[in-house]
N, CA, C and O atoms as a printed pandas DataFrame, in Angstrom:
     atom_number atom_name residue_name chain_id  residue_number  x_coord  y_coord  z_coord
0              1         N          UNK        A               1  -26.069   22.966   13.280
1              2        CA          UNK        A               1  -26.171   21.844   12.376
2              3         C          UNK        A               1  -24.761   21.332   12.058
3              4         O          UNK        A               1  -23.925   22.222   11.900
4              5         N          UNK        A               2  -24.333   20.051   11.931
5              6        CA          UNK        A               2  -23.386   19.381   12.188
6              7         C          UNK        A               2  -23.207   18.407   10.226
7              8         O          UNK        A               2  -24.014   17.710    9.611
8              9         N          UNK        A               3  -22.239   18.721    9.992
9             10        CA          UNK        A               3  -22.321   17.476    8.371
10            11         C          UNK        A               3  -21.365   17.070    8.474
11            12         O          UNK        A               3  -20.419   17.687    8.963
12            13         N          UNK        A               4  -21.313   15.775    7.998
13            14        CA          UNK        A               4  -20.641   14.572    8.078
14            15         C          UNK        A               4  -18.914   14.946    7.486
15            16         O          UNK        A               4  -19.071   15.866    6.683
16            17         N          UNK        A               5  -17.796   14.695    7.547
17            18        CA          UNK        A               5  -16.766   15.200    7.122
18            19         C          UNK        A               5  -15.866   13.725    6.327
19            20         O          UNK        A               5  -15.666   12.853    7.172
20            21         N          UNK        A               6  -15.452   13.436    5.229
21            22        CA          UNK        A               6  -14.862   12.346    4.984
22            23         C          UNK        A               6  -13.564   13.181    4.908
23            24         O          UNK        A               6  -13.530   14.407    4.794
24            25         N          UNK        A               7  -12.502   12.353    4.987
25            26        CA          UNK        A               7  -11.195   12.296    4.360
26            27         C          UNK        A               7  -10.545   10.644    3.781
27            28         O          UNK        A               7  -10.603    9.479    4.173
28            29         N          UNK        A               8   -9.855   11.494    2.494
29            30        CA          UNK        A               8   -9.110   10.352    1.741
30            31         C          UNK        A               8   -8.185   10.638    1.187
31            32         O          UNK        A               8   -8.342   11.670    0.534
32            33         N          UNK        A               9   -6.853   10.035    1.092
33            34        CA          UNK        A               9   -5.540   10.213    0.605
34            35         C          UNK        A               9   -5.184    8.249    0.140
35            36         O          UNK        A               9   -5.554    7.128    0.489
36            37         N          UNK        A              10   -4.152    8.977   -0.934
37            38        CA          UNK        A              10   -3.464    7.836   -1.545
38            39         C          UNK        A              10   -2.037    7.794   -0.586
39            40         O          UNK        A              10   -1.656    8.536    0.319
40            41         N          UNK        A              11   -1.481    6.677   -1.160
41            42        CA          UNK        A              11   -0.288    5.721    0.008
42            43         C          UNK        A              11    0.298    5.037   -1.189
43            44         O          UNK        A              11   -0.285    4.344   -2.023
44            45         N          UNK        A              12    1.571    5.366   -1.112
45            46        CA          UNK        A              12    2.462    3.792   -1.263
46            47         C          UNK        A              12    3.890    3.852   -0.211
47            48         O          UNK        A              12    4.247    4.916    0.294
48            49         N          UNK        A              13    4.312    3.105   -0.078
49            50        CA          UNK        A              13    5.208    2.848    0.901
50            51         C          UNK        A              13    5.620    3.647    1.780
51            52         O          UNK        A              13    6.573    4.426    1.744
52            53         N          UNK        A              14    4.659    3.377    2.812
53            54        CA          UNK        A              14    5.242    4.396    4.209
54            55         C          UNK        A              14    5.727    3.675    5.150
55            56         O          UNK        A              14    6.618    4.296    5.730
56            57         N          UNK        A              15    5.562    2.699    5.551
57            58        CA          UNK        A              15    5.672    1.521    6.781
58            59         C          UNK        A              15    6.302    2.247    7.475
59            60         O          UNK        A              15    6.315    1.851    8.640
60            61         N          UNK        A              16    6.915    3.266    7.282
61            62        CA          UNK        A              16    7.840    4.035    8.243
62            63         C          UNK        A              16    6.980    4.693    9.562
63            64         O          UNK        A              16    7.253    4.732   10.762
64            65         N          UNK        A              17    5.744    5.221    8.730
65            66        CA          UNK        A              17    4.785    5.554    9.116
66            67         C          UNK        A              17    4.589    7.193    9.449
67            68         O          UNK        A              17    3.450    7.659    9.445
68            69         N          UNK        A              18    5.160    7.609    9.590
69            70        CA          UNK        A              18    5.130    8.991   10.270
70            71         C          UNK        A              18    3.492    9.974    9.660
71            72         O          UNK        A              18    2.467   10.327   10.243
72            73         N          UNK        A              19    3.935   10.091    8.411
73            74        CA          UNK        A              19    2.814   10.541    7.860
74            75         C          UNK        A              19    1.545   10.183    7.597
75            76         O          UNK        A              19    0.599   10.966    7.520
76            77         N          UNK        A              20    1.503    8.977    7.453
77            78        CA          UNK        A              20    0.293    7.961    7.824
78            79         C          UNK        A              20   -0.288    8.540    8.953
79            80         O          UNK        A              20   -1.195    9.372    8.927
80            81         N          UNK        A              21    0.311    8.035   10.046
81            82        CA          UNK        A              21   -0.027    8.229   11.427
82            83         C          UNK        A              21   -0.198    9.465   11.688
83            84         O          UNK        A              21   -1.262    9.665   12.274
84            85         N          UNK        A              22    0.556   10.590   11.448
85            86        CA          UNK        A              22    0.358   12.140   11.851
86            87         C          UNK        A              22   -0.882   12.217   11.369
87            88         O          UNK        A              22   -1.773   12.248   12.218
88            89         N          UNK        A              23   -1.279   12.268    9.940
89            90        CA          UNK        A              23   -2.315   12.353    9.153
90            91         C          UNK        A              23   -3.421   11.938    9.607
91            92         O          UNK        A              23   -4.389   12.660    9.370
92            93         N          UNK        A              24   -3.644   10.741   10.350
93            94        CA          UNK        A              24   -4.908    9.922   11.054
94            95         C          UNK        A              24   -4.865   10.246   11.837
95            96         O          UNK        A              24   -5.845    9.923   12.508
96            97         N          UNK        A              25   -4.021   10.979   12.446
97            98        CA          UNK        A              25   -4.211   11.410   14.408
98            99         C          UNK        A              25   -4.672   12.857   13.983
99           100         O          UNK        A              25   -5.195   13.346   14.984
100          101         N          UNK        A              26   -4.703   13.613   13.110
101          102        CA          UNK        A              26   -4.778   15.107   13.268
102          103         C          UNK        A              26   -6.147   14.975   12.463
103          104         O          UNK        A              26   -6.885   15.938   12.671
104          105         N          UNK        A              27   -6.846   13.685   11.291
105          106        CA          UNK        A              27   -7.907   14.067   10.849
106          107         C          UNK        A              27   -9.047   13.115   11.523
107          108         O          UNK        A              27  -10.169   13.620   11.553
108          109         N          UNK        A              28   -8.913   11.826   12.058
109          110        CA          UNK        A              28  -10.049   11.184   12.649
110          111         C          UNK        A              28  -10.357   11.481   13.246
111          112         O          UNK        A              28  -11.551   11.216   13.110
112          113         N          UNK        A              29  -10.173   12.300   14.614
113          114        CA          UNK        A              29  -11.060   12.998   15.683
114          115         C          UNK        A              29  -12.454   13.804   14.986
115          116         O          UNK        A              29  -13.615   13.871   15.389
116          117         N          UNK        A              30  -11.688   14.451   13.599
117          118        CA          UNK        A              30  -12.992   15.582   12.932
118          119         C          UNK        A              30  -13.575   14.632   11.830
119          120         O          UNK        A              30  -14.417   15.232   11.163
120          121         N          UNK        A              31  -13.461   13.849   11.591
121          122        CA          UNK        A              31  -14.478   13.079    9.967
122          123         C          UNK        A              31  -15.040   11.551   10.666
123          124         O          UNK        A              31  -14.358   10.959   11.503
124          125         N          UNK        A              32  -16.177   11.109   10.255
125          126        CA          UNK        A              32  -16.815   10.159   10.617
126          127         C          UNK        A              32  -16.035    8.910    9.417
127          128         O          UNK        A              32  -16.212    7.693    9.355
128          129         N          UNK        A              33  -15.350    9.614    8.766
129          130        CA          UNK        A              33  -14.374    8.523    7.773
130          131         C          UNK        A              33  -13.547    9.099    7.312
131          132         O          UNK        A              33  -13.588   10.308    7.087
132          133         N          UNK        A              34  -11.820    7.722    6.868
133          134        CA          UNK        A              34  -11.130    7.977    6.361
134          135         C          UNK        A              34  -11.016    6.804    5.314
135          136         O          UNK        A              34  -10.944    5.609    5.601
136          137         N          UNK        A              35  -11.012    7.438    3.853
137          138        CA          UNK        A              35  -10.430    6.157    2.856
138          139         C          UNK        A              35   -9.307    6.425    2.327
139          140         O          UNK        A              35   -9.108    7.456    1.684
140          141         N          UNK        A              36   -8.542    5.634    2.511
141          142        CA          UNK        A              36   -6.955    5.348    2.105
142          143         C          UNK        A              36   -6.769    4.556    1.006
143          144         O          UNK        A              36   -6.809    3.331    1.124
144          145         N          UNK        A              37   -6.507    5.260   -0.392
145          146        CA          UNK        A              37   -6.106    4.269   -0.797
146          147         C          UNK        A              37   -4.707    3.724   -1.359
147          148         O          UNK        A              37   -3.919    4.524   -1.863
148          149         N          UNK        A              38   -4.432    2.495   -1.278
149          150        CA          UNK        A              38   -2.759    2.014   -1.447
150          151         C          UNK        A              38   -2.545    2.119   -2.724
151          152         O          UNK        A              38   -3.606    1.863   -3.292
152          153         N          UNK        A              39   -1.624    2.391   -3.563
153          154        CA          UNK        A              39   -1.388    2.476   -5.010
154          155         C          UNK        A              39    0.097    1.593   -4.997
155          156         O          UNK        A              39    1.098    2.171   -5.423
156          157         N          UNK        A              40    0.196    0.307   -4.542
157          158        CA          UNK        A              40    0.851   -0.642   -4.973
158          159         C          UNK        A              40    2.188   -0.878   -3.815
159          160         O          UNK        A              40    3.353   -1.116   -4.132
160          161         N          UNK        A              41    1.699   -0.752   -2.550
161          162        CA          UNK        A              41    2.762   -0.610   -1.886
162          163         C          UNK        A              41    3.358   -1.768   -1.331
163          164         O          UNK        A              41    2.572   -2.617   -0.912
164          165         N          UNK        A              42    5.059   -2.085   -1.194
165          166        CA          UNK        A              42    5.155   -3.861   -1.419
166          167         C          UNK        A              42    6.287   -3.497   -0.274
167          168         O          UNK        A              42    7.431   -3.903   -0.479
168          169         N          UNK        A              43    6.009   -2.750    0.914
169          170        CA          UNK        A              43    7.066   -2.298    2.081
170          171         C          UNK        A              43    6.449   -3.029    3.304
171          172         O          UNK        A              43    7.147   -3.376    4.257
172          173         N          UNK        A              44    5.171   -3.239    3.240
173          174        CA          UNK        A              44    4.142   -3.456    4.869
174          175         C          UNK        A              44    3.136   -2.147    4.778
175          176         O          UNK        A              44    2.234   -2.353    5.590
176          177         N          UNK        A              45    2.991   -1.236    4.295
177          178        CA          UNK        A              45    2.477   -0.639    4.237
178          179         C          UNK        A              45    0.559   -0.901    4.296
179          180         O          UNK        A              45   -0.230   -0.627    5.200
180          181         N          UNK        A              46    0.354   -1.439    3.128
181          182        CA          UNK        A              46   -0.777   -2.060    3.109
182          183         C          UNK        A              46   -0.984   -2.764    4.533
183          184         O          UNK        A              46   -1.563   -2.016    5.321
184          185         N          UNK        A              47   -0.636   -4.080    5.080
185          186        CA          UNK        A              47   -0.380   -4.937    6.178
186          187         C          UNK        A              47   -0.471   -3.678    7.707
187          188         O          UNK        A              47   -0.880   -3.733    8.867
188          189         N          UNK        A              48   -0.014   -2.951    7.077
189          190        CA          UNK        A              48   -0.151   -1.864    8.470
190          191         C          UNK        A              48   -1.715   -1.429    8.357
191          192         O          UNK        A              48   -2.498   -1.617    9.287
192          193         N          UNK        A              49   -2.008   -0.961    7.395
193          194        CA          UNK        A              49   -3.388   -0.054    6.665
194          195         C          UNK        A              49   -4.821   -1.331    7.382
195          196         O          UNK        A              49   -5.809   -0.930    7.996
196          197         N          UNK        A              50   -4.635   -2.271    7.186
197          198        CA          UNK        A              50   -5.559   -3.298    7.335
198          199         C          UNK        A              50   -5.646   -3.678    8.917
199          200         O          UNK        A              50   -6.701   -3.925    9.501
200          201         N          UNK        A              51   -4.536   -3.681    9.422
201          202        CA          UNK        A              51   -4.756   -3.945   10.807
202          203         C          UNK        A              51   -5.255   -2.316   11.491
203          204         O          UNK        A              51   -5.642   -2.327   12.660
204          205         N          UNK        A              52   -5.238   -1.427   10.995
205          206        CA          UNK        A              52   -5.532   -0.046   11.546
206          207         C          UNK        A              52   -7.186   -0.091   11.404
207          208         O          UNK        A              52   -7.970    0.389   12.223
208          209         N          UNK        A              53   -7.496   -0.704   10.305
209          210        CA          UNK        A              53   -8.595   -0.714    9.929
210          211         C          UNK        A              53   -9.480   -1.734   10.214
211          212         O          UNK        A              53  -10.675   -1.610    9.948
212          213         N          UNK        A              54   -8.978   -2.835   10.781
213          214        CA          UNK        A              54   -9.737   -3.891   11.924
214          215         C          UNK        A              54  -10.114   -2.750   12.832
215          216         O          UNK        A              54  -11.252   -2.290   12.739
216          217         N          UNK        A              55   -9.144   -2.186   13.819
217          218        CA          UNK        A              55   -9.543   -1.704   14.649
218          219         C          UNK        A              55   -9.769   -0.142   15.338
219          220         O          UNK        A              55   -9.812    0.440   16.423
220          221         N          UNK        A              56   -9.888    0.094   13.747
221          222        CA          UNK        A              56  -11.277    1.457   13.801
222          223         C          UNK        A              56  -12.044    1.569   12.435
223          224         O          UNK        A              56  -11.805    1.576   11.227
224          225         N          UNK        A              57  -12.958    1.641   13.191
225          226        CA          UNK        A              57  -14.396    1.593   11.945
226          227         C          UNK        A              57  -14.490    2.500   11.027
227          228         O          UNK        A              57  -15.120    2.368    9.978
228          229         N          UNK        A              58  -13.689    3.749   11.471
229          230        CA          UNK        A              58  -13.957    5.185   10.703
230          231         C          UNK        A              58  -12.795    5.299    9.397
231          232         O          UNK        A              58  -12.510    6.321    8.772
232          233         N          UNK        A              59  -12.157    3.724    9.183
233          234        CA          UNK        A              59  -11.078    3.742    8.265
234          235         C          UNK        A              59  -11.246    2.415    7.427
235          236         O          UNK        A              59  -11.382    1.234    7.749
236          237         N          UNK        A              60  -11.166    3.224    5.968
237          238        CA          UNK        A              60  -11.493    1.698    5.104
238          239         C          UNK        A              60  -10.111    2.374    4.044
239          240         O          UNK        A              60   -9.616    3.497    3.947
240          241         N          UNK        A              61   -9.764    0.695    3.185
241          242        CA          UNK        A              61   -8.346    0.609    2.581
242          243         C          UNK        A              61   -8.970    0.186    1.342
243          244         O          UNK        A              61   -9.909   -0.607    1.278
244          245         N          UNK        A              62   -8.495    0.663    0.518
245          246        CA          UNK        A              62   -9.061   -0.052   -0.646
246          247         C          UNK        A              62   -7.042    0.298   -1.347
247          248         O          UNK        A              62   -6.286    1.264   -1.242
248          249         N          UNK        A              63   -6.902   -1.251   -2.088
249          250        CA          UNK        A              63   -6.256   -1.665   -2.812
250          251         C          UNK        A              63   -6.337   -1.587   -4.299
251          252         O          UNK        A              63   -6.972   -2.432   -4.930
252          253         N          UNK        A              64   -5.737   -0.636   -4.857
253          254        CA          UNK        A              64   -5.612   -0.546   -6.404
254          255         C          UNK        A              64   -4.551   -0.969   -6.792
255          256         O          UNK        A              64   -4.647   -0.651   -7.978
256          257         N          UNK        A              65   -3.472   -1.514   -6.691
257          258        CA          UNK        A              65   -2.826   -2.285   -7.520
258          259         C          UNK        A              65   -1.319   -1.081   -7.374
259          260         O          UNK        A              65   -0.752   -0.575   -6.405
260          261         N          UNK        A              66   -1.181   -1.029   -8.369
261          262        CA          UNK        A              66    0.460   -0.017   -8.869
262          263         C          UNK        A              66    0.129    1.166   -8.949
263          264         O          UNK        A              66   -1.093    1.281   -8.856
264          265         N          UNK        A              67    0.629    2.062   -9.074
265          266        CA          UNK        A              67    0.128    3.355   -9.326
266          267         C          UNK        A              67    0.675    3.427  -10.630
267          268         O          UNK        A              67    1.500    2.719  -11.208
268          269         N          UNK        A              68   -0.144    4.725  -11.068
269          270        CA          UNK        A              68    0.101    5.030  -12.690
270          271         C          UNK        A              68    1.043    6.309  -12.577
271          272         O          UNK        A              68    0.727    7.494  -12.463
272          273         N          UNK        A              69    2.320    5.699  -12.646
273          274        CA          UNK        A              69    3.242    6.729  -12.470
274          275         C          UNK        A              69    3.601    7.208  -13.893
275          276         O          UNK        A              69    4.393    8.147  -13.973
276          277         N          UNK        A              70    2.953    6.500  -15.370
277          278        CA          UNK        A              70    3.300    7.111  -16.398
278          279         C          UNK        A              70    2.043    8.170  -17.089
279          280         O          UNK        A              70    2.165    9.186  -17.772
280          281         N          UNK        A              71    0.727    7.401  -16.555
281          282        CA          UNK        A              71   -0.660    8.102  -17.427
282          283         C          UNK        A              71   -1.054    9.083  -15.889
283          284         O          UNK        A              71   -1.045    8.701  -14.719
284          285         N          UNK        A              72   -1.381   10.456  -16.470
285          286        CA          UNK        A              72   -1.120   11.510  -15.618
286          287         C          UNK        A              72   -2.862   11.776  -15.417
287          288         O          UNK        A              72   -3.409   12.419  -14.522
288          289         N          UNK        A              73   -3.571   10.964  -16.706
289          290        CA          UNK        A              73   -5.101   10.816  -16.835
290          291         C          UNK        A              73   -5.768    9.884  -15.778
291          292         O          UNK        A              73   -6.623   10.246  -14.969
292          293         N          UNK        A              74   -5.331    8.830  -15.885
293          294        CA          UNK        A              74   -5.293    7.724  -14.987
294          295         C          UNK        A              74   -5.623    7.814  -13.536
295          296         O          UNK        A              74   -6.398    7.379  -12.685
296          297         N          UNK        A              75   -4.610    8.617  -13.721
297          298        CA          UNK        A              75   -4.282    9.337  -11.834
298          299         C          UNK        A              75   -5.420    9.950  -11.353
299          300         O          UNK        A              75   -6.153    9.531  -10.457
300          301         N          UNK        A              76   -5.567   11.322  -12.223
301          302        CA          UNK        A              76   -6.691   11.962  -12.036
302          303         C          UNK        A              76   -8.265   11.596  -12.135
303          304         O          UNK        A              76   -9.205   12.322  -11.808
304          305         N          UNK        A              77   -8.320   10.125  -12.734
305          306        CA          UNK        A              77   -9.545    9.207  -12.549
306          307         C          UNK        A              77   -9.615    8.942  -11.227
307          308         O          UNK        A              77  -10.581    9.325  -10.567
308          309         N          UNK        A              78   -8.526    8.206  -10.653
309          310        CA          UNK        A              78   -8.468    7.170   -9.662
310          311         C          UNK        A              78   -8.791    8.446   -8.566
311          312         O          UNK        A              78   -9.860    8.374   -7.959
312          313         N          UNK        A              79   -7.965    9.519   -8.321
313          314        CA          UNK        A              79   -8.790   10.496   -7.765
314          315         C          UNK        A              79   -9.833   10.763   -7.603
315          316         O          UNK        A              79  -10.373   10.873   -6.502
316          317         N          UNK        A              80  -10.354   10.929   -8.708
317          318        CA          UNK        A              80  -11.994   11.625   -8.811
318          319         C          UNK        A              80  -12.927   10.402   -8.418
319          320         O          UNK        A              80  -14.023   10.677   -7.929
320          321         N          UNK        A              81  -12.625    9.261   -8.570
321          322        CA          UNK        A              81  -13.120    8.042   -8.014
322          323         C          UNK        A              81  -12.880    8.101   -6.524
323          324         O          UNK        A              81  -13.908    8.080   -5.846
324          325         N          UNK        A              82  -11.900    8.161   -5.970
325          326        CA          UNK        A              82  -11.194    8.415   -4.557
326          327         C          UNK        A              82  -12.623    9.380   -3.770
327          328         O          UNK        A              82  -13.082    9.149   -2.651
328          329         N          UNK        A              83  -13.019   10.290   -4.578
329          330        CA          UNK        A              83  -13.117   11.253   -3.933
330          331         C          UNK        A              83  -14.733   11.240   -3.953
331          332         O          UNK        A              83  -15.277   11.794   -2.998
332          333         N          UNK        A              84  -15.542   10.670   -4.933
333          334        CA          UNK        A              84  -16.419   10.292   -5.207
334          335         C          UNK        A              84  -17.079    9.100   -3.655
335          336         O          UNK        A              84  -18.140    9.148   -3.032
336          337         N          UNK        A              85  -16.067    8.313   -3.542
337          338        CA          UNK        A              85  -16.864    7.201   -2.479
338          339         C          UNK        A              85  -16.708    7.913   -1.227
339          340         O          UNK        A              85  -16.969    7.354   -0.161
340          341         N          UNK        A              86  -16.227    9.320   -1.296
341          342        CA          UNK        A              86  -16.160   10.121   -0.089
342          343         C          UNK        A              86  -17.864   10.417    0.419
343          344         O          UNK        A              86  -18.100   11.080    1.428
């Protein structure tokens, strides 16, 4: 018997990419999805995330805005939300 596997991680400015990319090459082969979400990234980052996600189905981007680098509560919402549409 086989169950479905999601993965999801938060992002802000990678455009560099390394970890992005390592990260999606070592987990999409095993999960039928990945959700990424951006927490305010103003590098290309996002712009990278969206064209990855034209062209594979098993990756969706969702855009939250800034990250809450001061409310430590906040965070741990947007997580548990994160982890929830898993």
């Amino acid at each position: 018997m086989t169950y479905p596997l999601s993965a999801c991680c938060f992002i802000r400015n990678n455009s560099v990419g390394f970890c992005l990319f390592e990260s999606m090459a070592s987990l999409l082969p095993l999960c039928q999805q990945m959700i990424i979400m951006d927490l305010g990234s103003d590098d290309g980052t996002l712009e990278i995330l969206y064209d990855i996600s034209k062209n594979n189905p098993k990756v969706s981007v969702i855009y939250m805005g800034s990250f809450p680098f001061t409310d430590a509560n906040v965070f741990a919402t947007l997580a548990n939300d994160l982890i929830a549409m898993c």
